[in-house]
C-alpha positions in Angstrom: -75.5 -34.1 61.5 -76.9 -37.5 61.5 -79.5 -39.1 62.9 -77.6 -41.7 65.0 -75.5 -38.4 66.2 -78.9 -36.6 67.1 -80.0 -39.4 69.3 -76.4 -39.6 71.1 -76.9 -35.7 71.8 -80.3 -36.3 73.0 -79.5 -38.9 75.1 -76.0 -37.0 76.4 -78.1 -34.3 77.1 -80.3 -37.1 79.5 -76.9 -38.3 80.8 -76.6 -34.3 82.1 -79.9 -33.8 83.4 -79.7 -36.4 85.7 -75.9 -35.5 86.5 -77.4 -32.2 87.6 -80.5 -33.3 89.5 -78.0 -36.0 91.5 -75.7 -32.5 93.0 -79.2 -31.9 94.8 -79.4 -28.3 96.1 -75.2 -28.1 95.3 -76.8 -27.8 91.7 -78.9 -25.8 89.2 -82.0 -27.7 89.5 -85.2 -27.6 91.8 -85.4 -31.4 91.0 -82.2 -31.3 93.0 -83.1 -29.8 95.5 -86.0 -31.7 96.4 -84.4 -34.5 96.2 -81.7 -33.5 99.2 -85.0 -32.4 101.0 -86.0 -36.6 101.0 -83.4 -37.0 103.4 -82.6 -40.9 102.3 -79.7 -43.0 102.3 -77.5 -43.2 99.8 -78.7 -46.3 98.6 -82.1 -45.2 98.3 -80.8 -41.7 96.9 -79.7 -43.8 94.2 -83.3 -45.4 93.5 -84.5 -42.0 92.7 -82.0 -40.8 90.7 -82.9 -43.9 88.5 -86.6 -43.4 88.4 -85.8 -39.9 87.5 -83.3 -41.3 84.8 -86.0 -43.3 83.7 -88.3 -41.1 83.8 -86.5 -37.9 82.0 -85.7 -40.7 78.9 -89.4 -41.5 78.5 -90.2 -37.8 78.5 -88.1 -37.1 76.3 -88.8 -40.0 73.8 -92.3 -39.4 73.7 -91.6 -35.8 72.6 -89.2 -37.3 69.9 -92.5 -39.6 69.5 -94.5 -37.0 69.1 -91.9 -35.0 66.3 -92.1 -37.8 64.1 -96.1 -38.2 64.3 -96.1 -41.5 66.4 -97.2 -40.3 69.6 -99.5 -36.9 70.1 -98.0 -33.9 71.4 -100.9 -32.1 73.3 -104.0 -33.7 71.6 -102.8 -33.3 67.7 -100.9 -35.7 65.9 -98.3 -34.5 63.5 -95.4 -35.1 61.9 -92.6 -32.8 62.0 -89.3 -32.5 60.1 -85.5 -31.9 61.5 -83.4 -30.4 59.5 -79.8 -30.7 60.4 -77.3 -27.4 60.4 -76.1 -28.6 57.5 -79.5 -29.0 55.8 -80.0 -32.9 56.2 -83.4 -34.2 57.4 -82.4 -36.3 60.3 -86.1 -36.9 60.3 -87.2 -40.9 60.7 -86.8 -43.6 62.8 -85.4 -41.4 65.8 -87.6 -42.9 68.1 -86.8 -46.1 67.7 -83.2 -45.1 67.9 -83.2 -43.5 71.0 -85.9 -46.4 72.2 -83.1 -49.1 71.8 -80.3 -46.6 73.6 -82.5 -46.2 76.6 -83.4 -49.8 76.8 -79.5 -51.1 76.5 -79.5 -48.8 80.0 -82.0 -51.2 81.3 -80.3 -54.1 80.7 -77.6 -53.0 82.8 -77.7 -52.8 86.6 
């Protein structure tokens, strides 16, 4: 595995999440179902599911942060290496990676 094919997990996984919270309480999630319990239109259904986009990317980029030493995970900083199935270290610059994915979602309505 590569780095660049780490982040594209990571952020496929994101893609999933929020695929799952948006079936509200038709799907696995609590998120989901508290979501149906807001009782909004669709169009305002759709500003949530966004925030919690949003919202799931940034959690998950500060933990990605916090692997690499950038960002504290708890109170301690430290850096932590990722070794790939096949024994790479896909450790470095993952952050930033998955910083500029997240950011190119931005950019588009």
């Amino acid at each position: 595995m590569t780095p660049q094919k780490f982040i594209n997990d990571i952020h496929h996984h994101i893609d999933l999440l929020v695929e799952q919270y948006s079936l509200g309480k038709d799907g696995p999630t609590y998120l989901g179902h508290y979501l149906d319990m807001l009782n909004v239109d669709e169009h305002e259904r759709d500003k949530v599911i966004s925030l919690i986009r949003l919202a799931a990317g940034e959690a998950i980029h500060s933990l990605i942060s916090g692997i690499e030493g950038k960002t504290p995970i708890g109170e301690r900083y430290q850096q932590y290496q990722l070794i790939s199935e096949t024994g790479n270290d896909i450790t470095g610059g993952l952050s930033e990676r998955l910083r500029r994915k997240l950011e190119k979602e931005l950019d588009t309505p």
